[in-house]
C-alpha positions as a printed NumPy array, in Angstrom:
array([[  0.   ,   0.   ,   0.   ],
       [  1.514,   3.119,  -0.745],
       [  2.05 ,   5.966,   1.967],
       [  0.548,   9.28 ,   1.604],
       [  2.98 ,  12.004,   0.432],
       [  2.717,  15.303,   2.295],
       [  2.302,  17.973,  -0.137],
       [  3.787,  21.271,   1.543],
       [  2.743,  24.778,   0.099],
       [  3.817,  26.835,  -2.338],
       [  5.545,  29.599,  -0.739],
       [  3.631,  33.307,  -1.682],
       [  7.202,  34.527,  -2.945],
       [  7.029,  32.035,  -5.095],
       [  3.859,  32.053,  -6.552],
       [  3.556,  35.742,  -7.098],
       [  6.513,  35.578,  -9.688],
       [  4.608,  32.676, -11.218],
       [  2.001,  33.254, -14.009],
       [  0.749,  30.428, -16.336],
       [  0.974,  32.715, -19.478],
       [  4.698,  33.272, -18.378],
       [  4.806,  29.555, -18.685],
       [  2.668,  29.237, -21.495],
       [  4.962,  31.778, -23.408],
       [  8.496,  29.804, -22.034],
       [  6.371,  26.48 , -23.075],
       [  5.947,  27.716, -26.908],
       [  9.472,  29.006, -27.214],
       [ 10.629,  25.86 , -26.346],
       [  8.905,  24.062, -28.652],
       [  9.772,  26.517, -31.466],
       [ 13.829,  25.774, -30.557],
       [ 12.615,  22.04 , -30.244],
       [ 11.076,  22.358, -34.382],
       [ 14.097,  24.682, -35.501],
       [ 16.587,  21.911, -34.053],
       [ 15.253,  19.262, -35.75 ],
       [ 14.503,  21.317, -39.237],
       [ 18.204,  22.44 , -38.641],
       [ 19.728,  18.524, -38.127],
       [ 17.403,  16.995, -40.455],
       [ 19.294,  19.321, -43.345],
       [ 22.571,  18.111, -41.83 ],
       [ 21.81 ,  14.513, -41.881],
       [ 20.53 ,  15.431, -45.39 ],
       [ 23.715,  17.684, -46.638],
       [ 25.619,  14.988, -45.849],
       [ 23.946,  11.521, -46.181],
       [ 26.128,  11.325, -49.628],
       [ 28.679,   8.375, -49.179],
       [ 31.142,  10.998, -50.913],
       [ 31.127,  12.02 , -46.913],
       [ 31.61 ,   8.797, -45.638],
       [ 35.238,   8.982, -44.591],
       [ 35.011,  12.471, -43.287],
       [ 31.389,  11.716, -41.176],
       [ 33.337,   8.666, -39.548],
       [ 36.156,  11.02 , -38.441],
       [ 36.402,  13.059, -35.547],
       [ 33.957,  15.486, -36.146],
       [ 36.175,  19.014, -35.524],
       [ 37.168,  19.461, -38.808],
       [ 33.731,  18.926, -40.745],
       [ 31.561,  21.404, -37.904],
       [ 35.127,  23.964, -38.724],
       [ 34.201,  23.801, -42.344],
       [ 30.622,  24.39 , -41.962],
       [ 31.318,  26.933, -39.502],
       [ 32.97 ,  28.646, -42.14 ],
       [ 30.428,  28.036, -44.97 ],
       [ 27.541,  28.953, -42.371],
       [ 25.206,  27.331, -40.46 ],
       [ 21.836,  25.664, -41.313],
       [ 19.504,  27.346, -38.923],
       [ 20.427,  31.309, -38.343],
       [ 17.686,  31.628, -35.934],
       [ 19.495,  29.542, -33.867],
       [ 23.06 ,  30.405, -32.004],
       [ 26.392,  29.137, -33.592],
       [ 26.294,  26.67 , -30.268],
       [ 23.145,  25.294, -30.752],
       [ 24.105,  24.82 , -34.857],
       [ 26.721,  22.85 , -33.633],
       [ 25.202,  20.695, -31.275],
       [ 23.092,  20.049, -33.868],
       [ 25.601,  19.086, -36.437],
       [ 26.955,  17.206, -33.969],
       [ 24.1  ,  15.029, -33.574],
       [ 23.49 ,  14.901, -37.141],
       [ 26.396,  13.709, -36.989],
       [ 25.916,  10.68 , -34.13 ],
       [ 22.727,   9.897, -36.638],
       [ 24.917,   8.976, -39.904],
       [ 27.611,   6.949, -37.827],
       [ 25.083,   4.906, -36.075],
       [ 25.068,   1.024, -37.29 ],
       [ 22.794,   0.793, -39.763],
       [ 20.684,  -2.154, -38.913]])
């Protein structure tokens, strides 16, 4: 049988800073970054599913995220770091045993 949890108050200072259309807001900018991350890795994966990438995708992945660094990134609504992390992944997606 399970035990009752006590469920202690919300402090006032606390929920005077807290508003659900603050939430709602922080809720639908999230899931905007969530759409442009995956529209952003899903052209990476795409740019370069070509097996003319092969050797370079299976290498330490520096030296490809320098070059498209250079060339420019996928998504420029999104911050160079958050490009990269999703190159990265991209990345993790094409070396990933296929089967």
């Amino acid at each position: 049988m399970r035990e009752a949890i006590a469920v202690k108050p919300v402090p006032k200072v606390v929920r005077r800073y807290s508003s659900p259309m603050l939430t709602k807001r922080k809720r639908l900018e999230l899931l905007e970054l969530a759409r442009s991350t995956s529209r952003a890795r899903d052209v990476y994966v795409h740019d370069y599913w070509s097996p003319s990438y092969f050797a370079r995708v299976v290498a330490p992945p520096n030296v490809l995220v320098e070059e498209r660094r250079s060339r420019g990134w996928a998504a420029t609504n999104l911050s160079p770091h958050q490009n990269k992390v999703c190159m990265e992944s991209a990345l993790g997606i094409l070396r990933r045993p296929l089967g």
